[in-house]
C-alpha positions, 0 to 999 in steps of 0.5 A: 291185490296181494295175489296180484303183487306176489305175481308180479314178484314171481314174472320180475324174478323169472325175467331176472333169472332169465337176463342173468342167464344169458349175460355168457351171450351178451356181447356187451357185457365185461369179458370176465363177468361172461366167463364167470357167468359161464363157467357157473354153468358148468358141471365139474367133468364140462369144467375138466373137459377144458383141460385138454385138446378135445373138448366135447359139446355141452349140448344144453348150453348150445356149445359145440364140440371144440378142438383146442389144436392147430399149427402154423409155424409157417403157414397153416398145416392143411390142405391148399394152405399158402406155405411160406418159408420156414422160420429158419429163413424168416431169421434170415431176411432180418425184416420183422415188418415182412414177418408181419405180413406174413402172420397177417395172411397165415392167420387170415387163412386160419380165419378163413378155414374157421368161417368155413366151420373146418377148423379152430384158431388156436394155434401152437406157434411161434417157437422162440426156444434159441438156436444155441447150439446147430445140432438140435433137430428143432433149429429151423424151427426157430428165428436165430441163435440171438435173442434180440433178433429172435425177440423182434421177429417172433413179435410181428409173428405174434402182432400179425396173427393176433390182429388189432382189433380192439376187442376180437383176438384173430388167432391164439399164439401159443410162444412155445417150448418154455423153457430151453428145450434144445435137446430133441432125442429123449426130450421126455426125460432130459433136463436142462441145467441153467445158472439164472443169468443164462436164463435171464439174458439168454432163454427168457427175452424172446418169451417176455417180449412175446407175453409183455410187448405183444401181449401174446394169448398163450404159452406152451411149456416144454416136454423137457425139465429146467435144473431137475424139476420138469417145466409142466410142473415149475412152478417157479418158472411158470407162477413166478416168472410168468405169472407174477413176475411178467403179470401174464394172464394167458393160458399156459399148455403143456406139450404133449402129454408132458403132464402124464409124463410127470409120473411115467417119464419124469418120475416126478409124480407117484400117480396121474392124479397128483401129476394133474395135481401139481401141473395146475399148482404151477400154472398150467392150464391143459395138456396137449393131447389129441386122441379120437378115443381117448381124453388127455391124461390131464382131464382123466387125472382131474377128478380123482385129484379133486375127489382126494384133495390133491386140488380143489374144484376153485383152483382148477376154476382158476385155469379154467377161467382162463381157457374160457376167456380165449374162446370169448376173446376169439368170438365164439360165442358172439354174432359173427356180424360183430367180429371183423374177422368173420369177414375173411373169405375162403378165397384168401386160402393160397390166393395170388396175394398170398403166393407173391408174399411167399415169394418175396419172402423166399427171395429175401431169405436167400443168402449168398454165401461166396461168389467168385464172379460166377453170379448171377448166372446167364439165362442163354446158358446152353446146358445146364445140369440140376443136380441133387437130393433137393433139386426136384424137390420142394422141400418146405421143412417140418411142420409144413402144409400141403398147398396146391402150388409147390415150384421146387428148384428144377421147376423154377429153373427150368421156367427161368432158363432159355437153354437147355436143363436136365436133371439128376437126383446124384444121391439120396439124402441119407446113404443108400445102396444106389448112391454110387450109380446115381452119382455116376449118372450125375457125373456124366451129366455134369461133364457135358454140362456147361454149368451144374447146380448141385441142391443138396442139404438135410431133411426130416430124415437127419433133422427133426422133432425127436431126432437131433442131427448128429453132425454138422456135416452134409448127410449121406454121400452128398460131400461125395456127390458134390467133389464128384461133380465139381472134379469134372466140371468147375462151373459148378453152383452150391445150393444149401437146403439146411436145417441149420448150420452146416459145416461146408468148409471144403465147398467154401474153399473148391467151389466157386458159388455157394447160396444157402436157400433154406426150406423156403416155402412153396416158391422156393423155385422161383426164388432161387432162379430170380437170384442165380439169373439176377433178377433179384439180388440177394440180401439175406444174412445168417441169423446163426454162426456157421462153423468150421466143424463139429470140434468148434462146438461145446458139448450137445447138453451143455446149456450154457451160452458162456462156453464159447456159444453162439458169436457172443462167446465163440472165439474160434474162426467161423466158417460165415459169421452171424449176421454175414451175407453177400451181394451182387453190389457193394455197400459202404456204411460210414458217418456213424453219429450219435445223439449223446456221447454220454447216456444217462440213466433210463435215456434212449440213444440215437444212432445215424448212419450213412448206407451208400450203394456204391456198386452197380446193381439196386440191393437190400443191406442189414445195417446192424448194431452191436455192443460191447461193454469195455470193462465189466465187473460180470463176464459180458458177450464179445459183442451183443447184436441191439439194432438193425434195420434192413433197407434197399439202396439204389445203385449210386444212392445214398440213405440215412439210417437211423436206430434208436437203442433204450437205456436197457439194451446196455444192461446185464443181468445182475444174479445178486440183486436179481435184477437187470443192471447197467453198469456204469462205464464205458460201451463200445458201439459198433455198426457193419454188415456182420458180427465180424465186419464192422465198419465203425466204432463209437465209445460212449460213457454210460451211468448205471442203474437199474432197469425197472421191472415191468409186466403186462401193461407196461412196455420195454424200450423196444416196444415201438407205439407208433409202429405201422403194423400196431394200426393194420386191419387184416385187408391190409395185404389186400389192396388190389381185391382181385388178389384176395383169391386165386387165378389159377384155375385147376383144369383137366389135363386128359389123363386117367386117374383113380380114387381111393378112400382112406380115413386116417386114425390119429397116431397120438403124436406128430408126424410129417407123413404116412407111409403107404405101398401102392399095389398094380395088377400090371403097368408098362414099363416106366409108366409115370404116375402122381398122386394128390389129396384136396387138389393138392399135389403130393409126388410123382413116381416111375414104376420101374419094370415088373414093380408090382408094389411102389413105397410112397409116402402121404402127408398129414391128412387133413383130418384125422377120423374123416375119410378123405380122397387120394387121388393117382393120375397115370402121366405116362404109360399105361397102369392098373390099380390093385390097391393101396395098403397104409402104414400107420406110424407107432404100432398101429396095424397096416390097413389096405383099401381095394375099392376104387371110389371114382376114375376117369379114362383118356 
């Protein structure tokens, strides 16, 4: 009997065992009991390994390899991957339910390419850092140089990705770069000097909105330092106002490699292991590293840390714990039956839902900055010249994927047009020593022309991560290429492809037509046809000032809004105001009306309007409302954007716009009593079109009080329970389900092609493209060749005579240490291939590739 009890015993033991064993699987069990059981499993080194972008497989545990990297700011960075327009443009459509939409199918496609098994969810975006000053080479990165409509888009981009479904998150947001990393060159060493209010009013709201409204799963820390300690190791911005302040329980990631930087770059550290030492002191989780040899610095750093009791092994469990936490919230270790998001099917990649989102987007980001009865153009125009750097390209910004379908402003207008159109390039985008000739050849192209279209604007060249431009002014010769055409040539229509403001005062004053269209995704061509020729009128509006010139701008490096930055603070005459943009038909905004002429403490204010189009054409206007504190004891903005709403009139209608602003967005920050203060007195509140037109004005008497703390959990005035887009399923886009794939079907054109097999190594830090130098035996002269990878084309090329070797350029590739295909497609001519020789970015040696792995022949 005893014998029989004491088995007994042992078999309730070894179940137990058994059942506890597995509570990391057990779907139904409380989040934090199965991270917990998880992470009891792992040794120290499985535990560091988290600590950064590549995490190895734990083969016992039946966990496999896991890369904690991707991009979509907007759009996924892949291969036949729907690009929509860059969120400098997203700014400008003033519509966060489209921002939604658009997060929605960006993070579907995430989804998808994860059910294929090709790659993580975790993605680094959105950028909320301010556009406070136009040089920085990050600024069409971002959504506006003002934090409430920067804050109100980047939270439907954080609701889109992330979905609402009750237990699954869709796709991680990592909100990034905290804090004020606006100075791009030397970003490594350079730190920001901000007084707490600027911080506070200005830097912070778009990140709490992001981590207390929307609940946002992460955060990425800047390469840069806040006022002399550097933000990976700032423990007061990332414990204290993260962490305690705002109640944020995410993961918080360093950019790349901005913990190694605490002690080569910063000086802050003695050594990798007290820099790893203080990075997870402060709050920070990983470091952002991706190398196919070598770990991040921070996982290299972690056990000699731990071993000389710089940390403890509890503390590091701390981070650990929360990086553990996402992969649960993402479903990786559940049966995908049970997730929602599981379902999402590789059609949706690039499919005709997708690309008629990018359209409409595209359309609604386009803003008409003059028209001088010039537009919208004629479709029966006989001739018309397309010329520019950006004409017979579509440029769709950094950060960009590599779709099937790109429709550049050449394509969309040839399309659109009955007449004929012709093309020249004019110029390059930076000086070269052909630019001369080139506006030569665009000039007499112009002449013969009834209209011109000149596309001109800046690139990754002039404007990009690590490079800040250097003027507002358009780069290169294209100033000269554009006063070159309009001489011979009056009928002559300006199209910006900016980075971000740009000082076009001449232009404003000598040409007639002028329409800022961005880096605006893959149907930028097709957006910008639909606005010249009328079929869709414009309704975008700037999302940042437009200055004179350079001299308008306070010093690069100064941090403070207060010296005349942005339209709160610029007293000078800008070229186009915040918030401006034009329209093919007239709009009147009148009747404004509000719930209360006087607003009591913690109360919320209706305002009402009437939006008459009194024109002759159906149009979208933002009706925007603005704030003004009458006498305040504090130095307060001119004027504070606090509402808008973007709605379509039709022509001859009349709509009643209502917008509520909560007691808070009447408040400042008060830097005695840390805290956000309404001071009782008097607020004007103005309602227009722009920051500078404004239609009508209502002075309302406020009481003062505070503005109550909240955290994660609670919610801000702003935060809107009911909105639609917090009850969306991820079909939502979807309703006819033929439009969940693609009705393109690529075909076989007849023309000869090759292909070369490359495998790309990973540079350790981002670029946009490879350089690479095609080599031929022979080709016949101006024989026309285009090259593609994964279906996706990349460009085309004439080889001019005797060109035995043609410079190309190749973008990311889709894996790095996976050999991929590149694939060149002779159009005209006759061309025999030699080989391909690659240039890898840093200081890593050329390569050349001979052997041809596949081609076909007429």
């Amino acid at each position: 009997m005893k014998s029989f009890i004491t088995l007994l015993i042992s078999l309730f033991l070894i179940i137990g065992n058994s059942v506890s064993a597995q509570i990391w699987k057990d779907s139904s069990a409380n989040i934090d009991v199965r991270v917990d059981d998880l992470l009891s499993k792992l040794t120290l080194e499985e535990k560091i390994s988290y600590c950064g972008s590549r995490i190895p497989e734990v083969k016992r545990l039946g966990i496999p390899y896991f890369e904690w990297y991707g991009e979509a700011l907007h759009g996924i960075i892949g291969w036949n991957c729907t690009q929509f327009p860059q969120n400098i443009a997203m700014g400008s459509t003033w519509n966060p339910d489209l921002m939604f939409e658009v997060a929605t199918a960006t993070s579907n496609e995430a989804r998808a390419l994860k059910n294929k098994g090709e790659k993580e969810v975790m993605m680094f975006s959105p950028t909320v850092n301010m556009a406070r000053d136009p040089r920085w080479g990050r600024n069409g990165e971002c959504y506006s140089e003002d934090p409430f409509l920067m804050s109100e888009m980047a939270r439907m981009y954080v609701r889109g990705m992330q979905g609402n479904d009750p237990k699954y998150t869709k796709a991680v947001t990592t909100v990034k770069h905290y804090v004020a990393n606006n100075v791009d060159k030397g970003r490594e060493k350079h730190h920001s000097m901000i007084n707490k209010k600027d911080l506070y009013e200005y830097y912070f709201p778009a990140y709490k909105t992001c981590l207390v409204d929307e609940e946002a799963t992460g955060i990425m820390t800047g390469l840069n330092g806040l006022n002399g300690i550097p933000c990976s190791a700032h423990n007061w911005a990332v414990n204290g106002v993260l962490r305690n302040e705002w109640g944020f329980k995410g993961y918080v990631i360093a950019d790349w490699a901005a913990v190694q930087g605490l002690e080569t770059r910063m000086h802050y550290a003695k050594s990798q292991p007290e820099a790893a030492a203080m990075a997870i002191k402060a709050g920070v989780d990983q470091e952002c590293f991706r190398n196919d040899k070598r770990q991040a610095p921070m996982v290299n750093a972690l056990k000699p840390a731990i071993d000389k009791g710089l940390i403890t092994e509890e503390e590091l469990n701390v981070s650990v714990r929360r990086l553990l936490r996402l992969r649960f919230m993402t479903g990786d270790f559940d049966d995908p039956s049970l997730n929602p998001y599981s379902k999402i099917p590789a059609s949706v990649m690039e499919c005709d839902a997708h690309k008629k989102l990018a359209l409409k987007a595209a359309e609604q980001a386009i803003v008409l900055l003059k028209n001088d009865n010039v537009l919208p153009l004629k479709k029966n125009t006989k001739s018309l010249a397309v010329i520019g750097p950006f004409a017979n390209r579509c440029w769709m910004g950094i950060y960009s994927g590599f779709p099937k379908s790109k429709i550049s402003p050449l394509d969309g207008l040839k399309k659109a047009s009955t007449g004929k159109v012709s093309y020249a390039e004019g110029c390059a985008v930076t000086a070269k020593a052909d630019d001369d000739k080139k506006i030569t050849e665009a000039v007499a192209l112009a002449k013969k022309s009834e209209q011109v279209i000149v596309v001109v604007g800046n690139d990754e060249t002039t404007s990009t991560e690590n490079v800040d431009r250097k003027s507002l002014k358009l780069p290169g010769n294209q100033h000269k290429l554009i006063k070159a055409v309009q001489a011979v040539n009056k009928n002559i229509i300006l199209v910006l492809v900016p980075s971000g403001p740009t000082a076009v005062a001449w232009e404003q004053k000598n040409i007639p037509g002028i329409v800022c269209m961005w880096p605006n995704g893959q149907e930028q061509g097709t957006a910008l046809a639909n606005v010249l020729f009328g079929d869709v009128n414009p309704g975008g509006k700037l999302n940042s000032t437009w200055f004179q010139s350079d001299n308008d701008l306070p010093d690069f490096e100064d941090y403070s809004i207060q010296t005349g930055r942005t339209y709160m603070y610029f007293k000078g005459k800008s070229l186009y105001p915040f918030g401006y943009g034009l329209s093919y038909t007239d709009f009147k905004i009148d009747k404004l009306k509000l719930s209360s002429k006087e607003i009591k403490a913690q109360e919320n204010v209706e305002i009402t309007a009437n939006i008459s189009n009194v024109g002759t054409m159906d149009g979208d206007e933002v009706v925007q409302v603005y704030i003004h504190d009458v006498k305040s004891s504090q130095r307060t903005p001119i004027k504070a954007l606090k509402g808008f709403k973007r709605v379509n009139v039709p022509t001859g209608k009349t709509k009643l716009v209502k917008i509520t602003l909560p007691y808070e967005a009447f408040a400042h920050y008060d830097t005695i009593q840390n805290k956000f203060m309404v001071e009782a007195g008097a607020f004007e509140i103005m309602i227009g079109n722009s920051s500078e037109n404004i239609n009508e004005v209502v002075t309302v008497m406020v009481k003062g009080g505070a503005i109550p703390p909240i955290k994660v959990g609670q919610k801000s005035g702003y935060f809107d329970a009911k909105n639609k887009n917090r009850t969306k399923s991820w079909d939502c886009l979807y309703a006819d389900k033929a439009a969940m794939s693609s009705s393109l079907k690529s075909k076989d054109d007849g023309n000869e092609w090759i292909e070369y097999e490359i495998t790309f190594v990973d540079p350790g830090f981002y670029v946009n493209a490879w350089d690479a130098e095609l080599h031929f035996e022979s080709a016949t002269k101006e024989a026309i060749i285009e090259t593609s990878m994964a279906g996706a084309t990349i460009g085309s090329y004439t080889i001019m005579t005797k060109q035995l070797k043609l410079p190309i350029r190749i973008p990311i590739p889709p894996e790095y240490g996976k050999p991929v295909r590149l694939k060149i497609k002779t159009l005209h001519g006759e061309v025999k291939h030699q080989s391909i020789k690659i240039i890898p970015p840093g200081d890593k040696e050329s390569f050349e590739v001979s052997k041809i792995i596949n081609q076909s022949k007429k």
